[in-house]
TORPA-4810 file (N, C-alpha, C, O; in nm, 3 decimals):
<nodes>
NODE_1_3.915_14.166_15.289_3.890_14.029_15.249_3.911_13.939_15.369_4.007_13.947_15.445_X
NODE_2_3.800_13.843_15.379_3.820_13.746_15.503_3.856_13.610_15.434_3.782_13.556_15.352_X
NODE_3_4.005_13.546_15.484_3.980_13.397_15.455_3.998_13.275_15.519_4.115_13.243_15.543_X
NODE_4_3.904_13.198_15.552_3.862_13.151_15.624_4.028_12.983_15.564_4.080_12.934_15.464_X
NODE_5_4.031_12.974_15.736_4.136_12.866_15.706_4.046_12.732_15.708_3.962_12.733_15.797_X
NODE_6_4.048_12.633_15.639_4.003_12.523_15.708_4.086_12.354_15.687_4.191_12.332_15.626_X
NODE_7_4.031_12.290_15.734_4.089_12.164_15.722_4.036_12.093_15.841_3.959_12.155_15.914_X
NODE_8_4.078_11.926_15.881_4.054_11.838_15.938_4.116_11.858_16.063_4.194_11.953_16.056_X
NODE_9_4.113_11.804_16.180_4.187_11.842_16.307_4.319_11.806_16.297_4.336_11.701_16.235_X
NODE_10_4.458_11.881_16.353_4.550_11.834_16.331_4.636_11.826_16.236_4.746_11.770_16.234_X
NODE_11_4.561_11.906_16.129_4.628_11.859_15.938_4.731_11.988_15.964_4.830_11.987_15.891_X
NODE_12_4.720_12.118_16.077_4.881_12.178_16.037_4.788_12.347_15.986_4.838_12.423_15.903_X
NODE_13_4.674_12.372_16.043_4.552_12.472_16.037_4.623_12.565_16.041_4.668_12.633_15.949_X
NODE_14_4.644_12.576_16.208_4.716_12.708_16.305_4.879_12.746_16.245_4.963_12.836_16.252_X
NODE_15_4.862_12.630_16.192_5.035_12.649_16.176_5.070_12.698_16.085_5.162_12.780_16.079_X
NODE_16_5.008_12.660_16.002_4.949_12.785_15.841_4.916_12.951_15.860_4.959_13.058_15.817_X
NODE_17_4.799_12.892_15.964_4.718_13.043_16.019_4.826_13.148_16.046_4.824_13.264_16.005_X
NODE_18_4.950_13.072_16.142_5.033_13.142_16.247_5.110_13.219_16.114_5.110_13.340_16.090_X
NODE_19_5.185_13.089_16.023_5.255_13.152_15.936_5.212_13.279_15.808_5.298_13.326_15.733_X
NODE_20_5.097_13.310_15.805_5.015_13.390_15.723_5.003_13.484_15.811_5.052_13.575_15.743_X
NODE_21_4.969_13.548_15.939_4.984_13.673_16.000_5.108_13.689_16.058_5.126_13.792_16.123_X
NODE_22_5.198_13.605_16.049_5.329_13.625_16.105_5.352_13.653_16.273_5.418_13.739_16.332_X
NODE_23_5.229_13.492_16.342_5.206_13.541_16.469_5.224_13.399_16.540_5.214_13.305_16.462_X
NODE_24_5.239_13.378_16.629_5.225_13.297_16.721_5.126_13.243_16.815_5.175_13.224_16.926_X
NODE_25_4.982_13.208_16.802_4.943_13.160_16.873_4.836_13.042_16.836_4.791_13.002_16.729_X
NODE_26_4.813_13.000_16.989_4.751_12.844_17.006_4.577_12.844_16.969_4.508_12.944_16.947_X
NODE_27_4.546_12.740_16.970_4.408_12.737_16.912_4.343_12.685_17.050_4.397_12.584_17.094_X
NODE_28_4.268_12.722_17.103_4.188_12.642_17.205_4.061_12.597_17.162_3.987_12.662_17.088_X
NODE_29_4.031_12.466_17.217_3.969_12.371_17.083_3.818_12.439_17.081_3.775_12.487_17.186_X
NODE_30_3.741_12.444_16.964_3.637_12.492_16.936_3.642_12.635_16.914_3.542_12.704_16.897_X
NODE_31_3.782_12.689_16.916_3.758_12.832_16.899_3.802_12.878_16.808_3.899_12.816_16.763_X
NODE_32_3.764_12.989_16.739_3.772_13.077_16.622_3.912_13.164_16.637_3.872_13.269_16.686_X
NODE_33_4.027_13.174_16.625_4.107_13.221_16.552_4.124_13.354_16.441_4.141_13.334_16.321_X
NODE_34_4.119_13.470_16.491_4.163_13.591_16.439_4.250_13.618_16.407_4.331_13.562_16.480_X
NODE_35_4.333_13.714_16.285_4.441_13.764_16.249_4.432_13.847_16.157_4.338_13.847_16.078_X
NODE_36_4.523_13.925_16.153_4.555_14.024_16.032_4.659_14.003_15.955_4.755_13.958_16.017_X
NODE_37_4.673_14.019_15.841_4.812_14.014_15.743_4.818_14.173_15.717_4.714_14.238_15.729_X
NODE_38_4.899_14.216_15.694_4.929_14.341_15.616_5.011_14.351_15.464_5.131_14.331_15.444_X
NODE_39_4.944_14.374_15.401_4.975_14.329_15.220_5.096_14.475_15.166_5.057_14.585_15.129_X
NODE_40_5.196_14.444_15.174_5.292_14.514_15.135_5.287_14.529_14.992_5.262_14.430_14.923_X
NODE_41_5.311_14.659_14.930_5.270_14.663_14.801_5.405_14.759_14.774_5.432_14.847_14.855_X
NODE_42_5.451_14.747_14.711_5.589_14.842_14.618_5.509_14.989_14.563_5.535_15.108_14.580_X
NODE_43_5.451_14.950_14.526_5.357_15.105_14.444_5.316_15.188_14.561_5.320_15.309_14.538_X
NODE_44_5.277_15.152_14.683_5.229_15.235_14.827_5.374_15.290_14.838_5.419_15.404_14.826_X
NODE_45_5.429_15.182_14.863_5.584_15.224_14.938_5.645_15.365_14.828_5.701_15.463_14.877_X
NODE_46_5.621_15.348_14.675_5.692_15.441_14.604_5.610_15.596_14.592_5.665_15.703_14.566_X
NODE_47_5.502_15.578_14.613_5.387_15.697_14.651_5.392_15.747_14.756_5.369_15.867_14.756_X
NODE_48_5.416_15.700_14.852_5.440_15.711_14.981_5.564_15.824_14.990_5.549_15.938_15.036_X
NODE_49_5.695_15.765_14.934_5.806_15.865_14.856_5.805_15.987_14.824_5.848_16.094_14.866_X
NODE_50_5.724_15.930_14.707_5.664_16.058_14.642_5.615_16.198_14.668_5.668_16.306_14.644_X
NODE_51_5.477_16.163_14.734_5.382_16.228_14.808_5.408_16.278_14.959_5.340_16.366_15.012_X
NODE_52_5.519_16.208_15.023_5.496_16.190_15.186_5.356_16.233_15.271_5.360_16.317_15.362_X
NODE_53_5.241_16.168_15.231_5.175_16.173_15.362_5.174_16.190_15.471_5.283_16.220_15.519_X
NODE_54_5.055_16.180_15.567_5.101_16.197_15.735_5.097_16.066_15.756_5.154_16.027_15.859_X
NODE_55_5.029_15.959_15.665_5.002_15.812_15.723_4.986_15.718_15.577_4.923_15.755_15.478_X
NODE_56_5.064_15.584_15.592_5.028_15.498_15.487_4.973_15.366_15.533_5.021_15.297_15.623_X
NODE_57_4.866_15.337_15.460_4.782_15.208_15.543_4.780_15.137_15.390_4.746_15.171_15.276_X
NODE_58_4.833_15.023_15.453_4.836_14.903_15.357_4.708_14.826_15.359_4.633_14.831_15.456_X
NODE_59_4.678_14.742_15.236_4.600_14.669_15.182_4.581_14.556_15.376_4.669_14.558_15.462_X
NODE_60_4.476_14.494_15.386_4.462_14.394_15.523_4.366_14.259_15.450_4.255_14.254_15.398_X
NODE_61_4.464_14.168_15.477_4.389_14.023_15.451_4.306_13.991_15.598_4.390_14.013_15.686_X
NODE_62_4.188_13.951_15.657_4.196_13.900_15.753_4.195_13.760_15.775_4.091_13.714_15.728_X
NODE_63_4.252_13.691_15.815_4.222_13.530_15.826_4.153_13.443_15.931_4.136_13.500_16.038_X
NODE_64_4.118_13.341_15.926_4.044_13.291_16.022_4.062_13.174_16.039_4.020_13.097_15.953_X
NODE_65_4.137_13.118_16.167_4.126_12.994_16.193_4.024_12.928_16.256_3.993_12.935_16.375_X
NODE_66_3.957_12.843_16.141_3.817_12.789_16.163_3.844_12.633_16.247_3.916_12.540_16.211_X
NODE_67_3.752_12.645_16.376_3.873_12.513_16.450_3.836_12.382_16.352_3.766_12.387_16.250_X
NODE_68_3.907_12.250_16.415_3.941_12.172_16.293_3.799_12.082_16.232_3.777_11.980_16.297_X
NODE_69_3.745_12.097_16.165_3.623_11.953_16.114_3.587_11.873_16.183_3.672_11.805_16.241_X
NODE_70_3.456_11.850_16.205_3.428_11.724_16.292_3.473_11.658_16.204_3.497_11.656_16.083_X
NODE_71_3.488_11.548_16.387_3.543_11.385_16.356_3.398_11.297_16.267_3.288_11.273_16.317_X
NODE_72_3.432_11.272_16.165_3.326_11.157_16.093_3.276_11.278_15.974_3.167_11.269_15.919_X
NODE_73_3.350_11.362_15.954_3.351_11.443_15.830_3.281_11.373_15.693_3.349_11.272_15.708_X
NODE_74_3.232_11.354_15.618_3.248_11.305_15.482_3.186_11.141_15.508_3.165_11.071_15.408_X
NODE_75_3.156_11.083_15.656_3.085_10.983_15.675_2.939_11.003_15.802_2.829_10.947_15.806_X
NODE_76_2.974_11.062_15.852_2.831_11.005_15.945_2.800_11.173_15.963_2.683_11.187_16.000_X
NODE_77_2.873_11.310_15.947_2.898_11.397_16.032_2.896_11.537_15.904_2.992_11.576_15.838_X
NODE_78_2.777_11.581_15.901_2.773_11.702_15.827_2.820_11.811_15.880_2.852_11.818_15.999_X
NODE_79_2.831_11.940_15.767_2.884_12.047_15.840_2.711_12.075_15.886_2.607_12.024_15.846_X
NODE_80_2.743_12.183_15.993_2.667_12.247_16.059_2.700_12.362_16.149_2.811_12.398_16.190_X
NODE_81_2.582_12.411_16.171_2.630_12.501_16.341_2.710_12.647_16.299_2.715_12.719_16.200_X
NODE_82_2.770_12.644_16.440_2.873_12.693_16.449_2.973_12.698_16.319_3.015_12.801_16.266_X
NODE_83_3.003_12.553_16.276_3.147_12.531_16.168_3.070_12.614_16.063_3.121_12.713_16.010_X
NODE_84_2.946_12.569_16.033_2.827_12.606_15.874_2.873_12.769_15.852_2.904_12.828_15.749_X
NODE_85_2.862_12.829_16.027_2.865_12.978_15.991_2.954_13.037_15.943_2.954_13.126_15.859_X
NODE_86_3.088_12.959_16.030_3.236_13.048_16.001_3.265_13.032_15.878_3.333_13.116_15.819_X
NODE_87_3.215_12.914_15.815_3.266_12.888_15.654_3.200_12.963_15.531_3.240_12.995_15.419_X
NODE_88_3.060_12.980_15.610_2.961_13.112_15.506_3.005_13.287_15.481_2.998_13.354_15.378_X
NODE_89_3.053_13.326_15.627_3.116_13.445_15.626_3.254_13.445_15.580_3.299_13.559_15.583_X
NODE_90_3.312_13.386_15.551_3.466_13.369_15.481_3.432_13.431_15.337_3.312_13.426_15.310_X
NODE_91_3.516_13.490_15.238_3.486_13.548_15.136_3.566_13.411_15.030_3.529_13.350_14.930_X
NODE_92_3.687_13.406_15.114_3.770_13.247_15.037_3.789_13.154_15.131_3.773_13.167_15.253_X
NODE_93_3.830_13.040_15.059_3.851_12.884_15.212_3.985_12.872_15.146_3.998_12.898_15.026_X
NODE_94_4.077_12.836_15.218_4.198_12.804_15.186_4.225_12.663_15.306_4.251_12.661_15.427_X
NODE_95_4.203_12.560_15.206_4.192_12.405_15.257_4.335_12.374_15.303_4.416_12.385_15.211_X
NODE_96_4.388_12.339_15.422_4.498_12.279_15.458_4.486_12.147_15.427_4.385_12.118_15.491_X
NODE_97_4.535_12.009_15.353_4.558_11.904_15.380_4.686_11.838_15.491_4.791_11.901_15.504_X
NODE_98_4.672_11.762_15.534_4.792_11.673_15.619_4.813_11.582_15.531_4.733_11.496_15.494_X
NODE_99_4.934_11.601_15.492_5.025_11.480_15.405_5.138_11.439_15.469_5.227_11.375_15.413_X
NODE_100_5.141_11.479_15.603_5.254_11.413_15.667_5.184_11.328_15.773_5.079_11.359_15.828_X
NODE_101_5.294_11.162_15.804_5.279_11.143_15.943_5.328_11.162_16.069_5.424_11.238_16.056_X
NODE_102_5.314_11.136_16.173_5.344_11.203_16.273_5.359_11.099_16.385_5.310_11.168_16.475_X
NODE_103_5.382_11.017_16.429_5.322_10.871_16.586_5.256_11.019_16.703_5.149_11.024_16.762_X
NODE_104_5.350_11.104_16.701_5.294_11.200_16.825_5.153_11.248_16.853_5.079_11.263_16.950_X
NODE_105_5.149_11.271_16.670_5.016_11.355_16.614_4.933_11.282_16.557_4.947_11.287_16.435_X
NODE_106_4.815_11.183_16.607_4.785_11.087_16.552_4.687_11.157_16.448_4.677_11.279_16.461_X
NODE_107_4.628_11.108_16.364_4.552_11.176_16.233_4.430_11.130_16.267_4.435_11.007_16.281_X
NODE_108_4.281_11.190_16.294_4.134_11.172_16.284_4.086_11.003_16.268_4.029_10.930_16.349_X
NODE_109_4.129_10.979_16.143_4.112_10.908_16.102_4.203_10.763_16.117_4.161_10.652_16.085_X
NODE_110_4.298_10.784_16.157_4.373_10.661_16.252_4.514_10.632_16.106_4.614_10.561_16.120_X
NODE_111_4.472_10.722_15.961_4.588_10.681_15.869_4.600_10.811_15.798_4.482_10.847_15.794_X
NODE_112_4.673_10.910_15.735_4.719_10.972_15.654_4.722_10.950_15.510_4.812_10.895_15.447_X
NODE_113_4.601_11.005_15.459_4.530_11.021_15.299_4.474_11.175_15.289_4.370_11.231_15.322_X
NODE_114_4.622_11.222_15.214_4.559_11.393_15.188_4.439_11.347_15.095_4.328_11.378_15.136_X
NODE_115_4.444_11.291_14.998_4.344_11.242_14.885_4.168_11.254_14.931_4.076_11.326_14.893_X
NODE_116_4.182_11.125_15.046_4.085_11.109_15.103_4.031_11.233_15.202_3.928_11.231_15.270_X
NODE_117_4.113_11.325_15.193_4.075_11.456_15.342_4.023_11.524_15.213_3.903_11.549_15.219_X
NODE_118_4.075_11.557_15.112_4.054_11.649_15.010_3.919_11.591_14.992_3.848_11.647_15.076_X
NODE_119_3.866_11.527_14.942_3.739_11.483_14.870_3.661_11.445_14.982_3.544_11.422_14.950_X
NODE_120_3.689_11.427_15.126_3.560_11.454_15.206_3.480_11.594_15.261_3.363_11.611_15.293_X
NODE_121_3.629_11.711_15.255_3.633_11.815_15.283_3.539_11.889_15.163_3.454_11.973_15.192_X
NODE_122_3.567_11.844_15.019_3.471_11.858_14.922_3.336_11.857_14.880_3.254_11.925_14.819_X
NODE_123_3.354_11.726_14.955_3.188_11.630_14.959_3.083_11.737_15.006_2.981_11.781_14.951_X
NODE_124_3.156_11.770_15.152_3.081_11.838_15.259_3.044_11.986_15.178_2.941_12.038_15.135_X
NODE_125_3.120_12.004_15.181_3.121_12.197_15.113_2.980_12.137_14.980_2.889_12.215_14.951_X
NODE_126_2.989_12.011_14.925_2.888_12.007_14.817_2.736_11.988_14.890_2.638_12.058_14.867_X
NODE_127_2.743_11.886_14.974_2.658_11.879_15.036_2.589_11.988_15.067_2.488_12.026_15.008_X
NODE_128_2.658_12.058_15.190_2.625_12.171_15.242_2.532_12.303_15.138_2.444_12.377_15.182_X
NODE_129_2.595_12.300_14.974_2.565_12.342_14.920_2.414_12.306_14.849_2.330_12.391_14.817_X
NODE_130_2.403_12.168_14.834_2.305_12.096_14.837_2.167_12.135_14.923_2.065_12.166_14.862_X
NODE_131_2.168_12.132_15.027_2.072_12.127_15.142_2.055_12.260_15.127_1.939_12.296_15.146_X
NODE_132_2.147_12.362_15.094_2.064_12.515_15.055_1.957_12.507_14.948_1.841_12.546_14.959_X
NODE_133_2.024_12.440_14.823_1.937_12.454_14.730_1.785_12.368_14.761_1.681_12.419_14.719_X
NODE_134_1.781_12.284_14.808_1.667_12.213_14.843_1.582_12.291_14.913_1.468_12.304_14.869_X
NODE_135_1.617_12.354_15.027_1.569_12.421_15.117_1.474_12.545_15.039_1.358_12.579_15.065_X
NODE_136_1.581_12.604_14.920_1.552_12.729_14.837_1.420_12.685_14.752_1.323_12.759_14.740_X
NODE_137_1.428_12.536_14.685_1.326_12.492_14.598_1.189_12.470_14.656_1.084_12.486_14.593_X
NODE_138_1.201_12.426_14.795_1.099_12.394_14.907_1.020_12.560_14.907_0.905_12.572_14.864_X
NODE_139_1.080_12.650_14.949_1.044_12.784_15.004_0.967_12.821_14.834_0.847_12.849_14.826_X
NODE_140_1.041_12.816_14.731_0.975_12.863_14.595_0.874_12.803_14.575_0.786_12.884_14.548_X
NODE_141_0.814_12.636_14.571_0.736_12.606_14.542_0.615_12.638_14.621_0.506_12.647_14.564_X
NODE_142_0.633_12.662_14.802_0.527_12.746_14.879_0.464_12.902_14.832_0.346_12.936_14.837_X
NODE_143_0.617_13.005_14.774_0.531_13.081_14.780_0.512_13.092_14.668_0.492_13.214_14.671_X
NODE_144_0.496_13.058_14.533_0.456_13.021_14.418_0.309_13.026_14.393_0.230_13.097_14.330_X
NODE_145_0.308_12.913_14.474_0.120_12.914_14.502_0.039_12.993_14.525_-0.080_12.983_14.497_X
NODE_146_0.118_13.131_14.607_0.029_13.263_14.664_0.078_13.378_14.620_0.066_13.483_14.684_X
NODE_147_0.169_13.364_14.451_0.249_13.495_14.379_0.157_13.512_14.306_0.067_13.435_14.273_X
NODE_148_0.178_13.632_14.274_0.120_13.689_14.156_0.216_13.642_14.009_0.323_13.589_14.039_X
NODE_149_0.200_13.651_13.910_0.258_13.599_13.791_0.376_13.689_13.773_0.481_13.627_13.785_X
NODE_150_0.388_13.797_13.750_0.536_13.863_13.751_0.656_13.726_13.853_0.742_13.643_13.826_X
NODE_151_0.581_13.782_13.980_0.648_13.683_14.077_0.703_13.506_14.046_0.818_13.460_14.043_X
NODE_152_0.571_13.440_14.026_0.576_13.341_13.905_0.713_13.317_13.860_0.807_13.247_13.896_X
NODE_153_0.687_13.410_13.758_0.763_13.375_13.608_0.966_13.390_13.675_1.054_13.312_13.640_X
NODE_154_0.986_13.504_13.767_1.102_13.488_13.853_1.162_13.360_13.920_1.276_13.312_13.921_X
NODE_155_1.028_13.320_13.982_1.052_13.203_14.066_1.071_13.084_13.983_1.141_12.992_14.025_X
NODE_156_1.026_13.078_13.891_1.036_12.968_13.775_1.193_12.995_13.720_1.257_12.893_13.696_X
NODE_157_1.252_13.108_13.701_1.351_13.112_13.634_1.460_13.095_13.759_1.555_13.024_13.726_X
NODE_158_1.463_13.132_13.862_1.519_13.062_13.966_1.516_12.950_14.019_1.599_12.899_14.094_X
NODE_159_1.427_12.913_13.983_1.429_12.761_14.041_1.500_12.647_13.883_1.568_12.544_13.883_X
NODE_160_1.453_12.712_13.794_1.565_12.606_13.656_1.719_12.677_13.713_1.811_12.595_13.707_X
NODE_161_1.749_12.776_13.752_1.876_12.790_13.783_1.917_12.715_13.910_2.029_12.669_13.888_X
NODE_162_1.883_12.686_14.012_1.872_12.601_14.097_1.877_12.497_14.038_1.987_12.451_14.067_X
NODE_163_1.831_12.433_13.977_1.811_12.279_13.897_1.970_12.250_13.845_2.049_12.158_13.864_X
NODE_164_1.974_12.351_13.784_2.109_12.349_13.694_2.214_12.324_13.795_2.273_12.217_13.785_X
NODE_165_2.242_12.390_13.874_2.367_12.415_14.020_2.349_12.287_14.065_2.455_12.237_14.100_X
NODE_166_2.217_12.188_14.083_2.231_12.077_14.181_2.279_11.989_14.075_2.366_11.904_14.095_X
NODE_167_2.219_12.010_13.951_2.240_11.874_13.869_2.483_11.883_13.839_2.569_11.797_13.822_X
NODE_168_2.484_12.033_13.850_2.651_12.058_13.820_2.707_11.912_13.946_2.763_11.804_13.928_X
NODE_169_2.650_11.992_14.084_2.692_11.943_14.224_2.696_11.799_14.232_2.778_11.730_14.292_X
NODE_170_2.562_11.748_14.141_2.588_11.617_14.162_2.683_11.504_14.135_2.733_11.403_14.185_X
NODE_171_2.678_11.607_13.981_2.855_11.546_13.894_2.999_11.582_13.927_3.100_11.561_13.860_X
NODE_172_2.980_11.660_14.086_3.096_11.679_14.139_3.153_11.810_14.049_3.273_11.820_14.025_X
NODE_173_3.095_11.869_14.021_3.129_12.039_14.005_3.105_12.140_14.047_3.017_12.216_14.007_X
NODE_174_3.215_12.164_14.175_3.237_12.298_14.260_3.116_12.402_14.158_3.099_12.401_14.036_X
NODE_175_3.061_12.470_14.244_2.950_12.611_14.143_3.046_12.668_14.109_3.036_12.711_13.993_X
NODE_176_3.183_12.702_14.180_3.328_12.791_14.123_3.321_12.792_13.981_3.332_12.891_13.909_X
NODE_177_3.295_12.644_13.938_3.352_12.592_13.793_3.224_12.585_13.720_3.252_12.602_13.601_X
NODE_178_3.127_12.572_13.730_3.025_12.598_13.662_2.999_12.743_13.604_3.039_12.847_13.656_X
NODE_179_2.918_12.729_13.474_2.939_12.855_13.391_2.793_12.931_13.444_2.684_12.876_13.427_X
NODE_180_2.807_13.058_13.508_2.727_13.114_13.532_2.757_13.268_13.482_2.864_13.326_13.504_X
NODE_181_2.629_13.335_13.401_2.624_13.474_13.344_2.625_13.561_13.471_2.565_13.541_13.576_X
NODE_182_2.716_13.674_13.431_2.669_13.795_13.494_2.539_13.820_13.613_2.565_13.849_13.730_X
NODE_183_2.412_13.806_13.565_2.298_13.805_13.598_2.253_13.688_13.703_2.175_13.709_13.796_X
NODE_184_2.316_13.561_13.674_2.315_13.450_13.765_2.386_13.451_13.870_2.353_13.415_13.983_X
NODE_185_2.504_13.500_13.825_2.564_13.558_14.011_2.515_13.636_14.044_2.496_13.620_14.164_X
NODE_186_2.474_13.732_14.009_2.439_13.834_14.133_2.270_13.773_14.156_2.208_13.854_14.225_X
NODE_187_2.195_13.668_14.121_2.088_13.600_14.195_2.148_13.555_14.263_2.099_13.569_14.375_X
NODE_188_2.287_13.471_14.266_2.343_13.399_14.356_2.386_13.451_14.428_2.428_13.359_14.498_X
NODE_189_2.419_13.555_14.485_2.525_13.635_14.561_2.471_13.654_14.682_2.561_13.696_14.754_X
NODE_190_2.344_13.643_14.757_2.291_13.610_14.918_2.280_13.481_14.904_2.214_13.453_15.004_X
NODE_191_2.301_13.379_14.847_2.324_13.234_14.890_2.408_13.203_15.040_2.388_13.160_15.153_X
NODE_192_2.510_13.257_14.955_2.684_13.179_15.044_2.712_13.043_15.071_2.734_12.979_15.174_X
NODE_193_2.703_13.001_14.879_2.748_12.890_14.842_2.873_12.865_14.913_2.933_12.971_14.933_X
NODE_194_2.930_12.764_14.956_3.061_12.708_14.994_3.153_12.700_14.880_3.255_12.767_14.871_X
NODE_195_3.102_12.590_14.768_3.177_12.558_14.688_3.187_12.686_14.596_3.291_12.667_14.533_X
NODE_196_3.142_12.787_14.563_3.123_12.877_14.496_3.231_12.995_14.537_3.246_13.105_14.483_X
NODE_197_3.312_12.928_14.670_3.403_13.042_14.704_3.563_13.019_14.653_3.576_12.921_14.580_X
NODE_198_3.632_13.061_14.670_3.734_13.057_14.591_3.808_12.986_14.672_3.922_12.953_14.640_X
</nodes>
């Protein structure tokens, strides 16, 4: 499992990151951040006992410190790029807010509002989610025109499912929380919705 760290610059990322692999190191700016956890489990350890093997390998979280959000997040400054990718390959996001102040550590934004970091950090992940589906409805209605009807009748039922996800997004409902069947995730499952991750 990969999970991708994220948050705003400065909100306390690495310091999270560090404390989750039980490691020490610095972020150099724009860069991606590797680690391993090792998931200690009581039931290995008592099998382990048991059985004595030649080798016991524990469960591995990997984590990722994703460097911090552009500046103008949630106002002038979409995700993209580089940030778009690291946040697509993550399996979960685990959002740091900054709720502390600091004079040393000045905050992005010149004041300290976890509130306001939370719901731009949101926005974006919706957005982001947004501009897929558009993109997806654009591509269906092209090749629509040159399907055969089996094809058709798919693309039609994907695209009302699409409809449904933007109209959730618009009312500010993560896809997480939206009710989707069996059958609708796994259409969804080469997306790599943002909000749809845990």
């Amino acid at each position: 499992m990969e999970v991708g760290v994220i948050g705003i610059t400065k909100s306390g990322k690495t310091t999270v990151f560090n404390a989750l692999i039980r490691s020490s190191t610095a972020q150099a700016a724009g860069q991606v951040n590797l680690g391993v956890a090792k998931v200690r489990d009581a039931r290995l350890d008592r099998l382990t006992a048991m059985f004595n093997p030649k080798r016991e390998v524990y469960a591995e979280v990997r984590y990722v410190d994703i460097p911090g959000a552009p500046e103008g997040l949630g106002r002038s400054q979409g995700i993209g790029g580089e940030y778009l990718n690291a946040l697509q390959r993550a399996d979960a996001l685990l959002h740091v807010v900054r709720a502390f102040g600091d004079p040393a550590v000045p905050h992005i934004n010149e004041s300290v509002d976890p509130y306001r970091d939370v719901i731009a950090m949101d926005m974006e992940l919706a957005f982001s989610d947004l501009a897929i589906i558009e993109r997806r409805f654009k591509r269906l209605e092209s090749d629509t025109k040159s399907s055969k009807p089996q094809e058709r009748e798919r693309a039609r039922k994907e695209g009302a499912l699409l409809e449904r996800l933007r109209d959730g997004l618009a009312q500010d409902i993560p896809l997480r929380q939206q009710e989707l069947s069996a059958e609708e995730q796994k259409a969804l499952s080469n997306y790599q919705f943002l909000t749809a991750k845990p």
